[in-house]
N, C-alpha and C positions, 0 to 999 in steps of 0.2 A: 456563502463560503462553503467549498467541498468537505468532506468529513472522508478522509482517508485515514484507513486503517490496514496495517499490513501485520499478517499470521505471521509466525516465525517458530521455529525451534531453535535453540541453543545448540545444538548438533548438528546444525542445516550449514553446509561449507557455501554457500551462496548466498545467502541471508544476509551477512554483513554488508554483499552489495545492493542489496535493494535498500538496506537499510540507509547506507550513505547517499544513494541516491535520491532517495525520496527526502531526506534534509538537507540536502545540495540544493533540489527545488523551491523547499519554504522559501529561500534565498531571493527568489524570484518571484516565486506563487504566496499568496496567504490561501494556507487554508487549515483547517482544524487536523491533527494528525498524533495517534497513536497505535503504539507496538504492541503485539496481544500475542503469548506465548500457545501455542499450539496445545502445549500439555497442560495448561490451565481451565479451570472448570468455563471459565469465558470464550476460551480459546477453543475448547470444545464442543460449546454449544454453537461456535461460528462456524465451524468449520462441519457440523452436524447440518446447519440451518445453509448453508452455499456448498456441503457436497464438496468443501477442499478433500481433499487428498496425498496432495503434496504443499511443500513451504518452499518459497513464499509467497503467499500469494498477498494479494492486493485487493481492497475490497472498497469503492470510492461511491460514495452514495449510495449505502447497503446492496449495492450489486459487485459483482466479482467482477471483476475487472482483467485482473493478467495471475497469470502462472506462472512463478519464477521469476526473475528478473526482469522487468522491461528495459527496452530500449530509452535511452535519453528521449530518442526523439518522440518511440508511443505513449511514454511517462507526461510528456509537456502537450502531444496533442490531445489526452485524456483531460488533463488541466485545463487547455485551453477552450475546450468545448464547454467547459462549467463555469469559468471565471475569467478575469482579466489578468493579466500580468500588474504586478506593484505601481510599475513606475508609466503605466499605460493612462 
C-alpha cells in the first residue's frame, strides 16, 4: 500500500485543493495517507530532507512526487503505478 504524505501550510490558498483531492482518491485507491504542516518540526525536516520549497507538495513512497496540485488524472496515474484500484 502507498504511503502518501502531502506538506501543507495553513496560509497555502491551494492546499485545500490538493487536500480534497487526495481524499477524493482514498475513495477509489487504499493507501496509507497524512497531512504534515510545513511549519512543523516534522514538516521541516521533510521539506529539509526533499528540498520543498513550496506547498503543497506531495511526497508518495518517500520521494517527491508533485508540486502544487496535481492533476486528477497525474494524481491516479501516480496511484496506479503502485497499487490497484479497490474494486479491481
Amino acid at each position: 500500500m502507498p504511503n502518501i504524505t502531502l506538506v501543507y501550510s495553513k496560509s497555502c490558498g491551494a492546499c485545500p485543493s490538493a487536500k480534497s483531492l487526495w481524499k477524493e482518491l482514498r475513495v477509489k485507491y487504499s493507501f496509507s495517507y497524512r497531512e504534515v504542516d510545513i511549519t512543523t518540526p516534522d514538516g521541516q525536516e521533510l521539506a529539509d530532507r526533499h528540498s520543498i520549497r513550496a506547498v503543497p507538495a506531495t511526497i508518495i513512497d518517500g520521494r517527491l512526487t508533485f508540486i502544487g496540485v496535481p492533476t486528477r488524472q497525474a494524481a491516479e496515474k501516480a496511484l496506479q503505478l503502485k497499487m490497484r484500484p479497490r474494486d479491481a
